[in-house]
CHARMM-style PDB file with segment names, atoms N, HN, CA, C and O in Angstrom:
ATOM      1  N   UNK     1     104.740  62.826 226.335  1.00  0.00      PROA
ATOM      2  CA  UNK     1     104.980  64.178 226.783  1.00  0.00      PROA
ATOM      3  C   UNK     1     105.978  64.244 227.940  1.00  0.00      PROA
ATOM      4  O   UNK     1     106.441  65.302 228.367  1.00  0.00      PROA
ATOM      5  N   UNK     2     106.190  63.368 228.282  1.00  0.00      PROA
ATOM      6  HN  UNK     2     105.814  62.509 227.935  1.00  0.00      PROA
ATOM      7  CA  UNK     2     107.158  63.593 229.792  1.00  0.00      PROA
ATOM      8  C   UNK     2     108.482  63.621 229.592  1.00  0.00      PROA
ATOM      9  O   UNK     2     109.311  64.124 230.351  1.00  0.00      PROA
ATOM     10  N   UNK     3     108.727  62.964 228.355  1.00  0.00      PROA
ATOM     11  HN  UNK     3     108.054  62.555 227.739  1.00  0.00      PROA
ATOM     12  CA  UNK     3     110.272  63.245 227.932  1.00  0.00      PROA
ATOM     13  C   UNK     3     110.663  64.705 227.482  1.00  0.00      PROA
ATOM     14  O   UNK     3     111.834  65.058 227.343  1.00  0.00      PROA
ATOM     15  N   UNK     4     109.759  65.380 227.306  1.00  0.00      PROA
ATOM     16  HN  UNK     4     108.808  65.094 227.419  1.00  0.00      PROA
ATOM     17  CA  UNK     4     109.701  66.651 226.642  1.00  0.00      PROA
ATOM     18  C   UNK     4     110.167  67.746 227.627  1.00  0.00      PROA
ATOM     19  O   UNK     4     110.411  68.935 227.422  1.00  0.00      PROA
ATOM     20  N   UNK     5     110.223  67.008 228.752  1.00  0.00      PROA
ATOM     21  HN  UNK     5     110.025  66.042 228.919  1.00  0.00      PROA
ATOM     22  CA  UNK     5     110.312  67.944 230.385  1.00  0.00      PROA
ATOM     23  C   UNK     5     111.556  67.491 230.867  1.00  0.00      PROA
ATOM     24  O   UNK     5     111.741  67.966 231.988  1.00  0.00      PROA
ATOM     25  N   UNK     6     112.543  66.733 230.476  1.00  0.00      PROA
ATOM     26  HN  UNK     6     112.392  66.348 229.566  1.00  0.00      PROA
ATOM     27  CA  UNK     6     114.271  66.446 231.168  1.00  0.00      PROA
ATOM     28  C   UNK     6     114.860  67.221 231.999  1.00  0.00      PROA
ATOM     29  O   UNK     6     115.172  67.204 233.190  1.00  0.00      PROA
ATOM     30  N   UNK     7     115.012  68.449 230.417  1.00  0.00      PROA
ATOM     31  HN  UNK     7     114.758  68.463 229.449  1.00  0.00      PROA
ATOM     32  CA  UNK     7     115.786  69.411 231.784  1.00  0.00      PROA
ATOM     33  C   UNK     7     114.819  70.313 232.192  1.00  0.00      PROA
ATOM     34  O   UNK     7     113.644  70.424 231.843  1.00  0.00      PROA
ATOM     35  N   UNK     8     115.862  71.292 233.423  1.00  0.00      PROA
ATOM     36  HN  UNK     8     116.817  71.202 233.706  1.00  0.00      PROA
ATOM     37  CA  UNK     8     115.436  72.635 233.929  1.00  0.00      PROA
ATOM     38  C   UNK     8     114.463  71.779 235.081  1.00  0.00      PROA
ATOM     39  O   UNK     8     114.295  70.569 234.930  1.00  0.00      PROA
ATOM     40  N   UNK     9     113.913  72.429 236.105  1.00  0.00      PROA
ATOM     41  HN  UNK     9     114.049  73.412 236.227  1.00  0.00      PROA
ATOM     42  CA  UNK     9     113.283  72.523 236.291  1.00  0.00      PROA
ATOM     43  C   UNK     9     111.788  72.406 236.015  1.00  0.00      PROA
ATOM     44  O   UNK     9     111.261  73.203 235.240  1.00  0.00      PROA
ATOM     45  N   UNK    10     110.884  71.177 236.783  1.00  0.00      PROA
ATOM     46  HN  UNK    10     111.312  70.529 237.412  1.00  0.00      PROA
ATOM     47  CA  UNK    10     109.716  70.459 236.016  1.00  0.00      PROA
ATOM     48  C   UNK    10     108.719  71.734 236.063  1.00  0.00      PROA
ATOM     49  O   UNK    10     108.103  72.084 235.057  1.00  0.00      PROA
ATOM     50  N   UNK    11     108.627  72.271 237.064  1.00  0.00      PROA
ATOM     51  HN  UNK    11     109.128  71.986 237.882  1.00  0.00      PROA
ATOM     52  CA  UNK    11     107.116  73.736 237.776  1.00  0.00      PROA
ATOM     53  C   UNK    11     107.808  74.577 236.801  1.00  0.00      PROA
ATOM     54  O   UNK    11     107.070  74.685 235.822  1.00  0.00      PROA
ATOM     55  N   UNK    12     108.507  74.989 236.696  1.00  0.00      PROA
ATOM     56  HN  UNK    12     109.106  74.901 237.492  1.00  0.00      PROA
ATOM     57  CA  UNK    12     109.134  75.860 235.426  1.00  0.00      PROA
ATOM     58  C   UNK    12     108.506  75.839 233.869  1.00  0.00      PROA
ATOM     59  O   UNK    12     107.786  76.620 233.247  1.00  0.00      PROA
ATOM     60  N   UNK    13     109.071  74.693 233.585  1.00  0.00      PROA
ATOM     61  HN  UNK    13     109.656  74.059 234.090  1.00  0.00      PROA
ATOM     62  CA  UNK    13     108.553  74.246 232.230  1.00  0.00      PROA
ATOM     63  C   UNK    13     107.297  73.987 231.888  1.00  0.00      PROA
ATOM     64  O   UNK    13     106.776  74.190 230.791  1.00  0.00      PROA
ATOM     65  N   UNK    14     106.481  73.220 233.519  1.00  0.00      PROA
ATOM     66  HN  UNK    14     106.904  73.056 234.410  1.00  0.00      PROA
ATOM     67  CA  UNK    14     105.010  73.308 233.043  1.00  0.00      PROA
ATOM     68  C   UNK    14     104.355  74.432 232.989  1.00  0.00      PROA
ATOM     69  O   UNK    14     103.436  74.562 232.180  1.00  0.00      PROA
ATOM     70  N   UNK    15     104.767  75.584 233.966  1.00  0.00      PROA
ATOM     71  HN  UNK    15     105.513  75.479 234.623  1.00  0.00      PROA
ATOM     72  CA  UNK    15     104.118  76.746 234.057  1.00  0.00      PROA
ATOM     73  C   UNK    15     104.740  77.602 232.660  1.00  0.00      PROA
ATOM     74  O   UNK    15     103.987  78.543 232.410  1.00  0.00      PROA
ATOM     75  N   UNK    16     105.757  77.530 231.819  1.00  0.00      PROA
ATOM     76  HN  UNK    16     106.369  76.766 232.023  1.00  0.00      PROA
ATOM     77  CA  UNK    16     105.519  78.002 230.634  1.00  0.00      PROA
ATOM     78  C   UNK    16     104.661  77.162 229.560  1.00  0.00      PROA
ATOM     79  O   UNK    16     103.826  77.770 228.889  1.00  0.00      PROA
ATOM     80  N   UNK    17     104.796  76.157 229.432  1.00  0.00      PROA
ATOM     81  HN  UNK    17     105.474  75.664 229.976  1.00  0.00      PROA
ATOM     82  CA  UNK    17     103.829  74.663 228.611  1.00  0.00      PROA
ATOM     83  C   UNK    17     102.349  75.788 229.017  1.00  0.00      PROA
ATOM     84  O   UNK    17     101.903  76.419 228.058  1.00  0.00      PROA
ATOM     85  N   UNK    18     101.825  75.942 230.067  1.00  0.00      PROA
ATOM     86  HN  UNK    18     102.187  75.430 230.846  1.00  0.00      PROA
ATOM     87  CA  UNK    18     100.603  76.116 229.618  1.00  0.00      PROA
ATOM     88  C   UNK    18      99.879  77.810 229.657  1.00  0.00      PROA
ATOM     89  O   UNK    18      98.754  78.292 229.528  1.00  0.00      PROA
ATOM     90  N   UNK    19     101.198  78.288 229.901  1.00  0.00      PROA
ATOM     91  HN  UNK    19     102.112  77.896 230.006  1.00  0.00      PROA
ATOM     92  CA  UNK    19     101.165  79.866 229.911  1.00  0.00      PROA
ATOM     93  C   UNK    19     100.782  80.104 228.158  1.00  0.00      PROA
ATOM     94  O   UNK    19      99.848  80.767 227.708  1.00  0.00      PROA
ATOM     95  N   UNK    20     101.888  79.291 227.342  1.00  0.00      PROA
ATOM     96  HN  UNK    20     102.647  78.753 227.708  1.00  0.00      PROA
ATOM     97  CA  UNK    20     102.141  79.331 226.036  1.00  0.00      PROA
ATOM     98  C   UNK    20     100.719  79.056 225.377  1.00  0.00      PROA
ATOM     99  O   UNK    20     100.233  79.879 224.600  1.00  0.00      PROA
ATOM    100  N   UNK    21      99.938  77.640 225.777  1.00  0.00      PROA
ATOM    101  HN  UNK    21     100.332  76.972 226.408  1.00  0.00      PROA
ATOM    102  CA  UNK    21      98.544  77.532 225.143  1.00  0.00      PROA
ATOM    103  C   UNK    21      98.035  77.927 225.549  1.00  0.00      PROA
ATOM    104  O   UNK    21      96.997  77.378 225.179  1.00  0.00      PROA
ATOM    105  N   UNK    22      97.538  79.194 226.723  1.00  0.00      PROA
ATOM    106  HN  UNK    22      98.381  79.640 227.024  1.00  0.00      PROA
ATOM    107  CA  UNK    22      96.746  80.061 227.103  1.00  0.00      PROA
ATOM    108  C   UNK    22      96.518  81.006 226.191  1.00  0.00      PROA
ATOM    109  O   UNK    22      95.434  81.186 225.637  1.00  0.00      PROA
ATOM    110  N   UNK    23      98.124  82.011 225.896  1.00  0.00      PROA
ATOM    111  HN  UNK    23      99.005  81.865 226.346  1.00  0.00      PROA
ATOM    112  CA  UNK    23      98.306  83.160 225.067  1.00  0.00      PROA
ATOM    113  C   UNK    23      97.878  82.755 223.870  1.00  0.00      PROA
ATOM    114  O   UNK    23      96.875  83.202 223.314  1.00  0.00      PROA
ATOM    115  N   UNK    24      98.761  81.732 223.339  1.00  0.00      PROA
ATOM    116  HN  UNK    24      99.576  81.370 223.790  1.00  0.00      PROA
ATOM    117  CA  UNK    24      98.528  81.013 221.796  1.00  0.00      PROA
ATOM    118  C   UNK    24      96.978  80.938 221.959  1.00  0.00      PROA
ATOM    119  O   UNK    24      96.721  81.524 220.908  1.00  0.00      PROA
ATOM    120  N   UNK    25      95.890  80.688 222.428  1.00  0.00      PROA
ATOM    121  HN  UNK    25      96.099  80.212 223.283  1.00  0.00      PROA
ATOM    122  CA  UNK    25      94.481  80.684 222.108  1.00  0.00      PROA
ATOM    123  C   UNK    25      93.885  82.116 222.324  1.00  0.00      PROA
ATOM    124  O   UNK    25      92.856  82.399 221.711  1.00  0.00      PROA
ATOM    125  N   UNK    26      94.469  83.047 223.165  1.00  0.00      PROA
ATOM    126  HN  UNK    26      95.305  82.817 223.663  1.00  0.00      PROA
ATOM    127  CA  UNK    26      93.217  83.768 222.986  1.00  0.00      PROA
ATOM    128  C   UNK    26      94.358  84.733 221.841  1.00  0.00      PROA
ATOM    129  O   UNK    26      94.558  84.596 223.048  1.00  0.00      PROA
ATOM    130  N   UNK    27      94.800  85.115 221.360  1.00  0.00      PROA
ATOM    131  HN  UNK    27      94.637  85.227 220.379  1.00  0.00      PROA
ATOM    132  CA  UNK    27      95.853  85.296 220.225  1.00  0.00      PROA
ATOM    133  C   UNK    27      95.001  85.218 219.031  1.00  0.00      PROA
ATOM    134  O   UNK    27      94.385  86.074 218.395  1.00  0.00      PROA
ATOM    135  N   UNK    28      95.196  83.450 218.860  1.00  0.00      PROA
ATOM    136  HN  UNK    28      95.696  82.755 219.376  1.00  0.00      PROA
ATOM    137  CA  UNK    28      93.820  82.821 218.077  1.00  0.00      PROA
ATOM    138  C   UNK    28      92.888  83.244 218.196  1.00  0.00      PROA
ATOM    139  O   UNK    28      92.613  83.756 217.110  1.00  0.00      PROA
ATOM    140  N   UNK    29      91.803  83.457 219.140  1.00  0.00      PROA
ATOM    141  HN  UNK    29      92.027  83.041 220.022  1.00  0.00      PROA
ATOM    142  CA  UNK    29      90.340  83.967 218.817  1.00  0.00      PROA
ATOM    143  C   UNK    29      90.441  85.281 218.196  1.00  0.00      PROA
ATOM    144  O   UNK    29      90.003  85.622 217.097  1.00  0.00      PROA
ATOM    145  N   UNK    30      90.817  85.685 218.699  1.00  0.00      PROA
ATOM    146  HN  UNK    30      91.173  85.408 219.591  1.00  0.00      PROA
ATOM    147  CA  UNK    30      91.352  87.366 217.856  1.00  0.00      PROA
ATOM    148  C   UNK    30      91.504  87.568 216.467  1.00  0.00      PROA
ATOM    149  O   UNK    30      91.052  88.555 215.887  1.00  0.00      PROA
ATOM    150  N   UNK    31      92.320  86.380 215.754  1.00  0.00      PROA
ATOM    151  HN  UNK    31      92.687  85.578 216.225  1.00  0.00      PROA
ATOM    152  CA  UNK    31      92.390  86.668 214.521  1.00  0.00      PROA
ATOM    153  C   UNK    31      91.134  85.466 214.071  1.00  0.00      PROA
ATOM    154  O   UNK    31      90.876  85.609 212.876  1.00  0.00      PROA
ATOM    155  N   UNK    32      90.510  84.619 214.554  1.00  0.00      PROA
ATOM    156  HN  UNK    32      90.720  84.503 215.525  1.00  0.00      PROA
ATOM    157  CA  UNK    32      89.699  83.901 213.588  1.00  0.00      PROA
ATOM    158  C   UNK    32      88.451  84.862 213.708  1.00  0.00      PROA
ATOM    159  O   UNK    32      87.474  84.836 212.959  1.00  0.00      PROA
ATOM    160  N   UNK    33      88.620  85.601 214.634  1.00  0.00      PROA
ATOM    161  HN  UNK    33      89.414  85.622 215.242  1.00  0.00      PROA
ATOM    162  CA  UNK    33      87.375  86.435 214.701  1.00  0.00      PROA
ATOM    163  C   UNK    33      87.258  87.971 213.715  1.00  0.00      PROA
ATOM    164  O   UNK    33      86.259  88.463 213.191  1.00  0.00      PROA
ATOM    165  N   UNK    34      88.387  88.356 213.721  1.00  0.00      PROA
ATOM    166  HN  UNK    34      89.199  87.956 214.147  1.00  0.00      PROA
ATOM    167  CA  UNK    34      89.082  88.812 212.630  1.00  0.00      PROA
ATOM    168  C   UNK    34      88.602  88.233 211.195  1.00  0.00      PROA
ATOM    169  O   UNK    34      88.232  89.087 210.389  1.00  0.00      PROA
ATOM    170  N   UNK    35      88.571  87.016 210.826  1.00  0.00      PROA
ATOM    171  HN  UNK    35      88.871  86.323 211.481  1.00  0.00      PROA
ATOM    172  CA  UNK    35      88.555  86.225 209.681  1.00  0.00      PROA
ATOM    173  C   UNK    35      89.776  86.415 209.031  1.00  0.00      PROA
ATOM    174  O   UNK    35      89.759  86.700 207.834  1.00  0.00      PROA
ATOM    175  N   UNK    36      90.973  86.289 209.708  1.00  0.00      PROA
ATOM    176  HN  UNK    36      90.988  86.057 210.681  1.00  0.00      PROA
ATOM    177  CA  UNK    36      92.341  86.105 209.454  1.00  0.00      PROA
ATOM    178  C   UNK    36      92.509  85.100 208.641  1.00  0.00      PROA
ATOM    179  O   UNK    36      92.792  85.156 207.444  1.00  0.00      PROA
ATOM    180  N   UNK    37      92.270  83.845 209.530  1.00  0.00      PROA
ATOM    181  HN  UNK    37      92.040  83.800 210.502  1.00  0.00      PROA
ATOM    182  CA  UNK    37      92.339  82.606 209.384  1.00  0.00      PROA
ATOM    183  C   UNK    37      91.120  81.951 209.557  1.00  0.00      PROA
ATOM    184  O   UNK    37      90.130  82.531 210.002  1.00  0.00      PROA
ATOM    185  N   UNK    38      91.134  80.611 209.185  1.00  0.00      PROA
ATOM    186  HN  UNK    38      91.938  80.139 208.823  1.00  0.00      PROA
ATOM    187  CA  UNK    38      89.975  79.945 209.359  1.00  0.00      PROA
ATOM    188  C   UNK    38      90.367  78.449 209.234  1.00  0.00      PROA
ATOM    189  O   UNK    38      91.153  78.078 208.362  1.00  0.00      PROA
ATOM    190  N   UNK    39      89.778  77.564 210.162  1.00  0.00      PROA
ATOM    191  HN  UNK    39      89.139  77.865 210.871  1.00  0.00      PROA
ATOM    192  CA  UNK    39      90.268  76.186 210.169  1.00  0.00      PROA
ATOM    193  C   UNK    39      88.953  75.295 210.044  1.00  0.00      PROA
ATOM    194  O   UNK    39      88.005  75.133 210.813  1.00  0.00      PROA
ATOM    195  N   UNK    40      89.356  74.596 208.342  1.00  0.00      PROA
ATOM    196  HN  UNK    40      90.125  74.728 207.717  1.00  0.00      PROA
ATOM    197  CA  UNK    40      88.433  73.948 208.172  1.00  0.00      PROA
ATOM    198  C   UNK    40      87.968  72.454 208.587  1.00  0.00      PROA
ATOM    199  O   UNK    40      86.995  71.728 208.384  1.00  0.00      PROA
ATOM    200  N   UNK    41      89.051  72.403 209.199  1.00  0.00      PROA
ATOM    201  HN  UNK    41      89.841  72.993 209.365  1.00  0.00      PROA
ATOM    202  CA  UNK    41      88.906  70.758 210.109  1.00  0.00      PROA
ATOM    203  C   UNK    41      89.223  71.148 211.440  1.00  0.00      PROA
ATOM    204  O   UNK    41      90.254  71.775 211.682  1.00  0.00      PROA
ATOM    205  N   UNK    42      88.310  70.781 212.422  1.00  0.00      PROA
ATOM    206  HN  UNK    42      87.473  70.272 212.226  1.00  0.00      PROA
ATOM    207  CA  UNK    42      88.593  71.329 214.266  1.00  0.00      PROA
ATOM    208  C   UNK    42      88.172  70.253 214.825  1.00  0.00      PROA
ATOM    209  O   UNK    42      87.347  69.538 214.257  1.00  0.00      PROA
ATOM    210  N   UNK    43      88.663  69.970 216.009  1.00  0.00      PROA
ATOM    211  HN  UNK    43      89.334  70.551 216.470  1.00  0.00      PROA
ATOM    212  CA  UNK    43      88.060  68.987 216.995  1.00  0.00      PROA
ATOM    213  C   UNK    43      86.979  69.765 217.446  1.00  0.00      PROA
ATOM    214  O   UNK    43      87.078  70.977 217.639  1.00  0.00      PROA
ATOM    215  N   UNK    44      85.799  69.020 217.648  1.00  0.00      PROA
ATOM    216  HN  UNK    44      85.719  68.036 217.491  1.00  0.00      PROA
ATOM    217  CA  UNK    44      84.026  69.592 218.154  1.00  0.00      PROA
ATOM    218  C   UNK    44      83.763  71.525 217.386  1.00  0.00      PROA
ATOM    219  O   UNK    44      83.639  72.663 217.838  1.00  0.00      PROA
ATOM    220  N   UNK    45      83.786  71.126 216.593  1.00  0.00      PROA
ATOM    221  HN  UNK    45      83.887  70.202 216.225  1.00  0.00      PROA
ATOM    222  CA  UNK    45      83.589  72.524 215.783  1.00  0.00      PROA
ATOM    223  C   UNK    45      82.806  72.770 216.132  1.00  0.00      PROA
ATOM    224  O   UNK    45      82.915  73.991 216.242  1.00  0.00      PROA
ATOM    225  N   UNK    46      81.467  72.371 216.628  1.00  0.00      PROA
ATOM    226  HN  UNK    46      81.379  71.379 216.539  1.00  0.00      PROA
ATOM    227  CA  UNK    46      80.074  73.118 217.620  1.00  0.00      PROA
ATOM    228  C   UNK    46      80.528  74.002 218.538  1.00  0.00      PROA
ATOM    229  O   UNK    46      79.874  75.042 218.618  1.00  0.00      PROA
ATOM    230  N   UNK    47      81.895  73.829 219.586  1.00  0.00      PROA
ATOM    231  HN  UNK    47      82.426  72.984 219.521  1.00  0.00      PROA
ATOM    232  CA  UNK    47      82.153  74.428 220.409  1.00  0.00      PROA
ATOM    233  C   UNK    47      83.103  75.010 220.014  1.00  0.00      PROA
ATOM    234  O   UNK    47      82.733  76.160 219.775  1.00  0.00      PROA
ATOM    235  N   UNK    48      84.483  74.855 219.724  1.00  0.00      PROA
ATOM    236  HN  UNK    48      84.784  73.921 219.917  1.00  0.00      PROA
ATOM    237  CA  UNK    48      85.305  75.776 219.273  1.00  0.00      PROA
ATOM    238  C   UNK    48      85.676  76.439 218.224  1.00  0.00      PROA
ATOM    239  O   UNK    48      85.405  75.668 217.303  1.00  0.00      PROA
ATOM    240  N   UNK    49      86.189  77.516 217.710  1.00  0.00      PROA
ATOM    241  HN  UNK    49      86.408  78.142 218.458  1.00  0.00      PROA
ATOM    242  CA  UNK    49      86.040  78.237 216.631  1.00  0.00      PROA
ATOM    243  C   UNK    49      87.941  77.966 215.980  1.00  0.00      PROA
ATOM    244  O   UNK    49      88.440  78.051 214.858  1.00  0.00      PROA
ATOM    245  N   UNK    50      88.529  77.614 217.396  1.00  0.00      PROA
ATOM    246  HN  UNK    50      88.123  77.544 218.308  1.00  0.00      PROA
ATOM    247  CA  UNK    50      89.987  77.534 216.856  1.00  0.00      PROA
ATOM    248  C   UNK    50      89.850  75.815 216.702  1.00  0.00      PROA
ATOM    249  O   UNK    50      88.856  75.104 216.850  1.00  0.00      PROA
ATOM    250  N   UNK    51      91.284  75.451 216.340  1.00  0.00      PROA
ATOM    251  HN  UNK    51      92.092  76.028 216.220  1.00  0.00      PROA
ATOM    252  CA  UNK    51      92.034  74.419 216.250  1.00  0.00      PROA
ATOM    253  C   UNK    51      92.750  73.877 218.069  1.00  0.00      PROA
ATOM    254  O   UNK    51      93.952  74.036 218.280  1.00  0.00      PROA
ATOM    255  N   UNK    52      91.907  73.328 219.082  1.00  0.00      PROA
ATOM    256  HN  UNK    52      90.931  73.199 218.911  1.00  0.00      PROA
ATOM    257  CA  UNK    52      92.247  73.692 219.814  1.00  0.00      PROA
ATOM    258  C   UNK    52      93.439  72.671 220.761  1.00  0.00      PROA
ATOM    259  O   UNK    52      93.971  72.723 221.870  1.00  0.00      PROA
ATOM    260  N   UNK    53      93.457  71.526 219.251  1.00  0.00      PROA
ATOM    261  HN  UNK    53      93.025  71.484 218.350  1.00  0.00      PROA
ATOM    262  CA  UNK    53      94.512  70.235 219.356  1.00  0.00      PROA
ATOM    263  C   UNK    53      95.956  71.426 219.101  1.00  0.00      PROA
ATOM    264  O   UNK    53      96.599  71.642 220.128  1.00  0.00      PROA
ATOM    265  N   UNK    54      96.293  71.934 218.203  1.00  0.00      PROA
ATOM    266  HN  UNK    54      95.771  71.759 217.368  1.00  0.00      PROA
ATOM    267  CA  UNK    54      97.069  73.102 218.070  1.00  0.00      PROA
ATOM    268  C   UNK    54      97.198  74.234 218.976  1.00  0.00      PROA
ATOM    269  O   UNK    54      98.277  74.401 219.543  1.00  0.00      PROA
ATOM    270  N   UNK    55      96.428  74.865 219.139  1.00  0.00      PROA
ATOM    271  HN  UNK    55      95.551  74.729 218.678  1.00  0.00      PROA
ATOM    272  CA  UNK    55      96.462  75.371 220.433  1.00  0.00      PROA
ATOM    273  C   UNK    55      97.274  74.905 221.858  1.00  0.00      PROA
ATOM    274  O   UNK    55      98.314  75.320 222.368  1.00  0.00      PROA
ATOM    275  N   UNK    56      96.458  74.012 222.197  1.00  0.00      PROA
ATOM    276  HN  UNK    56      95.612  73.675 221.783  1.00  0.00      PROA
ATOM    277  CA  UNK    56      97.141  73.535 223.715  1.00  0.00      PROA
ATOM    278  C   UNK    56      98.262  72.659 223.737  1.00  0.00      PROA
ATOM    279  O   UNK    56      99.260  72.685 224.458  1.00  0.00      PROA
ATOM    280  N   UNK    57      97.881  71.762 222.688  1.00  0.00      PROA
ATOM    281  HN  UNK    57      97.071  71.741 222.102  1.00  0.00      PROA
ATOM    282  CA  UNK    57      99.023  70.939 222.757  1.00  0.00      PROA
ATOM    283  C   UNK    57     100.451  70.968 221.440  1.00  0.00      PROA
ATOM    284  O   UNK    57     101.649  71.186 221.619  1.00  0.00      PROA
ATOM    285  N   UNK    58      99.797  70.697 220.334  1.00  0.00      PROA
ATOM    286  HN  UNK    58      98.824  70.520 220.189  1.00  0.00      PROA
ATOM    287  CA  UNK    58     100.993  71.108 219.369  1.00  0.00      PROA
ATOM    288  C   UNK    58     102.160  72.125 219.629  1.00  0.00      PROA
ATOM    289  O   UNK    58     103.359  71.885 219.766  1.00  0.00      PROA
ATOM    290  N   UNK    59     101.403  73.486 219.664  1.00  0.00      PROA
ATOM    291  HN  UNK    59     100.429  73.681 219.552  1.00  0.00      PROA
ATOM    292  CA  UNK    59     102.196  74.884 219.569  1.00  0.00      PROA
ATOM    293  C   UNK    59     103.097  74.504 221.163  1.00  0.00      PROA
ATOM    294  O   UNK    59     104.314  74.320 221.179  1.00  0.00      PROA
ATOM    295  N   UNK    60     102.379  74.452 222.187  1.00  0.00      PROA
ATOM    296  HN  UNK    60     101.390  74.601 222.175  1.00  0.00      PROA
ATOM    297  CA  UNK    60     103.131  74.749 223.342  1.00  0.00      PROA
ATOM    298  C   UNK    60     104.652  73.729 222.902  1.00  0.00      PROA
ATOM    299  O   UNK    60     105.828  74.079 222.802  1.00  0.00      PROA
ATOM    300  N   UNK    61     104.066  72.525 222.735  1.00  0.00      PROA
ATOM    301  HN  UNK    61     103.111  72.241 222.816  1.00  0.00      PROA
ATOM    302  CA  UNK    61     105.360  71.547 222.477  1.00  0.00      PROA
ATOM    303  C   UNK    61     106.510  71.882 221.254  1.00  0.00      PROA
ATOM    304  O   UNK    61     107.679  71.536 221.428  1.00  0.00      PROA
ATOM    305  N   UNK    62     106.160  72.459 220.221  1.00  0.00      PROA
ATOM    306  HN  UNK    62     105.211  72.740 220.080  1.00  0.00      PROA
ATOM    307  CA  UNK    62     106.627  72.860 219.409  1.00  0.00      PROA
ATOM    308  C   UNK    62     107.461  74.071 219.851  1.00  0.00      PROA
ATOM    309  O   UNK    62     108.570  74.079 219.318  1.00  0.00      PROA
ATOM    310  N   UNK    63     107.230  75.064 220.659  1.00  0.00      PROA
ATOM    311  HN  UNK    63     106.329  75.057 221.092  1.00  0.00      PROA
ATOM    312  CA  UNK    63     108.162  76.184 221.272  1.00  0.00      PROA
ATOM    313  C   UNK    63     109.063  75.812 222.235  1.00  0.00      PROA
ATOM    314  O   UNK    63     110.014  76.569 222.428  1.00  0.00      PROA
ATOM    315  N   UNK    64     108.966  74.793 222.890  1.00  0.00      PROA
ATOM    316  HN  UNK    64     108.193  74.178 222.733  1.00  0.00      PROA
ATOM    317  CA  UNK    64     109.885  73.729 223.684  1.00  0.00      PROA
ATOM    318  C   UNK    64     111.041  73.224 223.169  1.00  0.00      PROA
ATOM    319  O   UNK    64     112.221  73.505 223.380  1.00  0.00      PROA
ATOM    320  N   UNK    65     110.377  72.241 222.286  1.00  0.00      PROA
ATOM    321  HN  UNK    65     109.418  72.013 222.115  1.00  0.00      PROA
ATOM    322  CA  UNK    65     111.645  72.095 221.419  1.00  0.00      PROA
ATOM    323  C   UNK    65     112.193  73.057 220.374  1.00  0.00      PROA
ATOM    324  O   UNK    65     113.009  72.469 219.665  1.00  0.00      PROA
ATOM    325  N   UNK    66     112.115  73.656 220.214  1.00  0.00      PROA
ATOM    326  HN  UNK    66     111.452  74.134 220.791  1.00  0.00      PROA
ATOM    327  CA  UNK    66     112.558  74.803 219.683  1.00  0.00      PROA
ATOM    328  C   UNK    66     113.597  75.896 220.170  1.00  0.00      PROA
ATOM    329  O   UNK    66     114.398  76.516 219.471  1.00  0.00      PROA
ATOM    330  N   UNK    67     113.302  76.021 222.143  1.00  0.00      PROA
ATOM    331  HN  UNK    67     112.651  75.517 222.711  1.00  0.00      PROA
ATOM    332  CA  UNK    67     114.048  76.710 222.476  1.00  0.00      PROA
ATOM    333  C   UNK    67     114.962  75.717 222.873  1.00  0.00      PROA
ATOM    334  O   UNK    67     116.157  75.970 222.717  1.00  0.00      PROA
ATOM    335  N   UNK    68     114.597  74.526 223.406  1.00  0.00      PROA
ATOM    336  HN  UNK    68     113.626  74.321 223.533  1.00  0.00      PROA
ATOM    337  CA  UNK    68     115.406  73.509 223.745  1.00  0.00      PROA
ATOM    338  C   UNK    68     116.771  73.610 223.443  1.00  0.00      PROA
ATOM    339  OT1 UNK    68     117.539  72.695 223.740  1.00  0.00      PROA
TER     340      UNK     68
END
């Protein structure tokens, strides 16, 4: 993950990195609660209802490089 942060400004990029999996989850609860979607494989499915490896970490990194 640290290569993922080069340019710009590091407090910048982290404070969007986790602004992004904040929104991106509660976004998510909304529609799984909805029954939008539904994810049939989750890390600790007792506790979470989303995907929350996707959530925090995938998506944020994925919009990074993307705007990159």
């Amino acid at each position: 993950m640290p290569f993922a942060f080069k340019r710009g400004k590091l407090k910048d990029w982290l404070l969007v990195f986790f602004l992004k999996g904040f929104l991106s989850s509660l976004i998510n609860q909304i529609i799984v609660r909805k029954k939008h979607i539904s994810y049939p494989v989750r890390f600790m499915p007792k506790y979470f209802n989303v995907n929350i490896l996707f959530d925090y970490f995938l998506f944020p990194l994925l919009a990074y490089f993307i705007i990159a």
